[in-house]
C-alpha positions as a LaTeX table, in Angstrom:
\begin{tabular}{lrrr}
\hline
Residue & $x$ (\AA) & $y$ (\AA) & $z$ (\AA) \\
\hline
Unk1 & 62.97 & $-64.81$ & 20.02 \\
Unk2 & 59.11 & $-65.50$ & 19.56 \\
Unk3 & 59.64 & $-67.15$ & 23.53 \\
Unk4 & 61.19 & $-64.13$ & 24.81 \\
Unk5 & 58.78 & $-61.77$ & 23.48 \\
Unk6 & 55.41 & $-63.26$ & 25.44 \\
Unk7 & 57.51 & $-63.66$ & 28.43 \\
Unk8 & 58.06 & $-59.51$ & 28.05 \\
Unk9 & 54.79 & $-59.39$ & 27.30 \\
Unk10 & 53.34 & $-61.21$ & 30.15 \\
Unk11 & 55.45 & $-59.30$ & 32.26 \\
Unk12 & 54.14 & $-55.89$ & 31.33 \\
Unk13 & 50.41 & $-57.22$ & 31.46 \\
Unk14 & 51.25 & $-58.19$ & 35.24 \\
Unk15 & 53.03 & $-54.81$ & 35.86 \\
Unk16 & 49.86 & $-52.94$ & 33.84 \\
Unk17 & 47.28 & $-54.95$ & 36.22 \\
Unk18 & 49.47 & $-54.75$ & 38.99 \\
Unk19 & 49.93 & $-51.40$ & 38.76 \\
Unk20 & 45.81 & $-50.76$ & 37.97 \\
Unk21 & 44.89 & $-52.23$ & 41.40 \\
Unk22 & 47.49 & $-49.88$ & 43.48 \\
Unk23 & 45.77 & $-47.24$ & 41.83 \\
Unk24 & 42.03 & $-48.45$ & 42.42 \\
Unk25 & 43.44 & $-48.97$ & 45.99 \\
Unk26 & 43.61 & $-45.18$ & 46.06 \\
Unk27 & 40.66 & $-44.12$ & 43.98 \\
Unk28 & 38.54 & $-41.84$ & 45.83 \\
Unk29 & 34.54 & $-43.19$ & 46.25 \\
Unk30 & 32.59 & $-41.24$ & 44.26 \\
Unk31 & 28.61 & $-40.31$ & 44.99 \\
Unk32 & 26.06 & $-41.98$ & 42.81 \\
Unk33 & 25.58 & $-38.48$ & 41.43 \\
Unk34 & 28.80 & $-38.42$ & 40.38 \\
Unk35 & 28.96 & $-42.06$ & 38.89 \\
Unk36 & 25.82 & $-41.13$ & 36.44 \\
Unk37 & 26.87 & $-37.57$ & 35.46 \\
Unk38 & 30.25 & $-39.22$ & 34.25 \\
Unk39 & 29.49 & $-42.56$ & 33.14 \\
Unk40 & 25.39 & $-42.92$ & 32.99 \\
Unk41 & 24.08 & $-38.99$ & 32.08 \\
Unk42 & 25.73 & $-38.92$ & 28.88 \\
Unk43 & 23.39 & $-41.29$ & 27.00 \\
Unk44 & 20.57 & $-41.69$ & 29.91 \\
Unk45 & 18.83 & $-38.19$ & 29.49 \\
Unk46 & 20.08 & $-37.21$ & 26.38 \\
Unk47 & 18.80 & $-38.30$ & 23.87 \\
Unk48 & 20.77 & $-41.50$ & 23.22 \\
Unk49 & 19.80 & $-44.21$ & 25.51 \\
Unk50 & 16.01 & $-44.54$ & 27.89 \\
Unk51 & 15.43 & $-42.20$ & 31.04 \\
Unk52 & 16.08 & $-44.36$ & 33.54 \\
Unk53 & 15.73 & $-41.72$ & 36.48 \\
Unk54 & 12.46 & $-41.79$ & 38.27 \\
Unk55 & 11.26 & $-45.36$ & 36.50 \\
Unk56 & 11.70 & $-47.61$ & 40.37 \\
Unk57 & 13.90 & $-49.73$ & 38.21 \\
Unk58 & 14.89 & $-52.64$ & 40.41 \\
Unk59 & 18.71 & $-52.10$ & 42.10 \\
Unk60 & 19.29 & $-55.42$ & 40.76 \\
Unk61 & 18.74 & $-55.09$ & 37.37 \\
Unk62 & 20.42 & $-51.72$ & 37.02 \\
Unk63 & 23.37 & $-53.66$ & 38.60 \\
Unk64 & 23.06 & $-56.67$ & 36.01 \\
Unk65 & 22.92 & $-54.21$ & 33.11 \\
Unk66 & 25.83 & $-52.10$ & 33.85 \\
Unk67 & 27.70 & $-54.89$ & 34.29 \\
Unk68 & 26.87 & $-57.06$ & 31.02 \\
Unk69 & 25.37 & $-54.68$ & 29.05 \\
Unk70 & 22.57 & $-54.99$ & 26.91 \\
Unk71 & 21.41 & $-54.09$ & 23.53 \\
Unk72 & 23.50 & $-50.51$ & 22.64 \\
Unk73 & 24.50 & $-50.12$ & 26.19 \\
Unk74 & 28.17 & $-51.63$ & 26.73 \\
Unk75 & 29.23 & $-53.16$ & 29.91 \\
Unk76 & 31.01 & $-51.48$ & 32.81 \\
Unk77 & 34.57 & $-52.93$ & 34.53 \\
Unk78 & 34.82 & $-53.07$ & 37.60 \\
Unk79 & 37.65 & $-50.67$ & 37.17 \\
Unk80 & 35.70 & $-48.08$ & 35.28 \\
Unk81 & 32.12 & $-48.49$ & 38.36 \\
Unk82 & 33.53 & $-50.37$ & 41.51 \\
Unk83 & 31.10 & $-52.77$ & 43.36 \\
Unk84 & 30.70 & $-50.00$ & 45.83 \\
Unk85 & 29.76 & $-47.25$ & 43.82 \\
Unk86 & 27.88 & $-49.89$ & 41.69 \\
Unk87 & 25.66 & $-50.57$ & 44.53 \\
Unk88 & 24.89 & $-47.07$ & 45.29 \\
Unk89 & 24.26 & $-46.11$ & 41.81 \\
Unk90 & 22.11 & $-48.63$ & 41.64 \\
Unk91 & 20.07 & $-48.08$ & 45.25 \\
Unk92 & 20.09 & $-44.41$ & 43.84 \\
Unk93 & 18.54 & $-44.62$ & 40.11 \\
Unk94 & 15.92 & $-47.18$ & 42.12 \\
Unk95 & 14.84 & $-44.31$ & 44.30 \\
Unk96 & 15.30 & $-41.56$ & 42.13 \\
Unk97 & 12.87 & $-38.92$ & 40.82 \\
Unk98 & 12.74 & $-37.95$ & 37.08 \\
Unk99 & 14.08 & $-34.92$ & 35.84 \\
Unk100 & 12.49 & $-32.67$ & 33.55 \\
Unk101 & 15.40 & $-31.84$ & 32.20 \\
Unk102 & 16.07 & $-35.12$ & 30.77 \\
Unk103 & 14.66 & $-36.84$ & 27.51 \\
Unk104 & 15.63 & $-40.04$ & 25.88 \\
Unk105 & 14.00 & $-42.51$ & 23.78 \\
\hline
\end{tabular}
């Protein structure tokens, strides 16, 4: 019984990623304005984590970060940023001006 379970389990895991990369097949490419005002702008700018607009931080390192995280910040899938949109975020926040609007700590 114990056998036939993780075989039912491995199969849904396979159908689950599977099924994920049809669907990041199709994901529309979002703007690096887009990418921080979902995934960056609630914690950069607010408050919560550093301003990181309008700072020249290297592409590189912003890329690094996202990925692996660091300190309170968690790391982002591949699923959740692409590469592509990754890389543009990245380019982006390195050439970015600050906003007035935004404070952080």
């Amino acid at each position: 019984m114990k056998h036939i379970f993780i075989i039912v389990a491995g199969l849904a895991l396979a159908g689950t990623a599977h099924a994920a990369q049809k669907l990041g097949d199709v994901q529309a490419q979002r703007s690096p304005e887009q990418v921080y005002a979902a995934v960056c702008g609630y914690c950069h700018g607010k408050n919560v984590g550093p301003v990181i607009r309008g700072r020249a931080l290297p592409a590189s390192a912003v890329e690094y970060i996202v990925r692996h995280g660091q300190n309170a910040m968690p790391a982002f899938r591949p699923t959740e940023v692409t590469p592509t949109e990754l890389k543009a975020l990245a380019d982006w926040v390195e050439k970015s001006s600050a906003d007035t609007k935004e404070h952080g700590q």
